[in-house]
Legacy VTK file of the C-alpha trace (Angstrom):
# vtk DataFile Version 3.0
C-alpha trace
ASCII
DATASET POLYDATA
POINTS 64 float
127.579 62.488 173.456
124.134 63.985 174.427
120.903 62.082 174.411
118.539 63.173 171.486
115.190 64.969 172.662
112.578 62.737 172.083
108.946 64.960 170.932
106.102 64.357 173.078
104.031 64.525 170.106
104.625 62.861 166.570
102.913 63.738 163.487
99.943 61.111 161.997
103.169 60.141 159.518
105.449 59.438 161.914
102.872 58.036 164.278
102.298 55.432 162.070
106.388 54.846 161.738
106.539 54.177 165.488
103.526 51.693 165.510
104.446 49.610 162.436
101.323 50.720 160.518
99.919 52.831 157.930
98.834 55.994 158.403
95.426 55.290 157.118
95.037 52.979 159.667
96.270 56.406 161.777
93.779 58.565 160.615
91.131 55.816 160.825
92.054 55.145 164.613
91.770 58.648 165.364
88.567 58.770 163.617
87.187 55.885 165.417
88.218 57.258 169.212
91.273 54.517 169.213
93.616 57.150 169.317
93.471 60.342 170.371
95.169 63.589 169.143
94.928 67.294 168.931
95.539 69.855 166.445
97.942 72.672 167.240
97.050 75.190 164.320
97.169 73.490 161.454
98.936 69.873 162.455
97.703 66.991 163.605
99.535 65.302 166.667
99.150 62.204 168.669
100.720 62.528 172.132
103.736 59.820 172.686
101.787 58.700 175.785
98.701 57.675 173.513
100.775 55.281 171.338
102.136 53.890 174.155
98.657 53.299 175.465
97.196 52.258 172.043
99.797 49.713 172.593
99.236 48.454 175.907
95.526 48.292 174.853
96.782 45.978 171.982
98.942 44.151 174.506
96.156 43.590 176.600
93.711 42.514 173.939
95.505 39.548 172.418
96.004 37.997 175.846
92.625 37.947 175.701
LINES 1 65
64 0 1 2 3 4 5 6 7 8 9 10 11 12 13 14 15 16 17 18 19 20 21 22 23 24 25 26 27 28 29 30 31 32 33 34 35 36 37 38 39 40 41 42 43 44 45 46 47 48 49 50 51 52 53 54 55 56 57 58 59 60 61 62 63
């Protein structure tokens, strides 16, 4: 059985899947610089390494 190919972008939708959140809060973290994305024509994507640092960042913050 083969390993499914994980994208190295998701969608602001499915961003918000992976992270637990809504994707207002998406769209409003992208607005505000927290995460970063790009469009490629029309779509919006946020790189997998981004959530993973949005994470971290999150990680790192409440051990404040």
């Amino acid at each position: 059985m083969e390993n499914p190919i994980e994208p190295l972008a998701y969608s602001p939708d499915r961003a918000a899947q992976r992270l637990g959140i809504s994707t207002r809060a998406v769209y409003t973290h992208i607005a505000t610089g927290e995460l970063r994305s790009f469009k490629d024509g029309k779509r919006r994507l946020i790189p997998d390494t981004e959530l993973q640092r949005y994470v971290q960042r999150k990680m790192d913050e409440s051990n404040r």
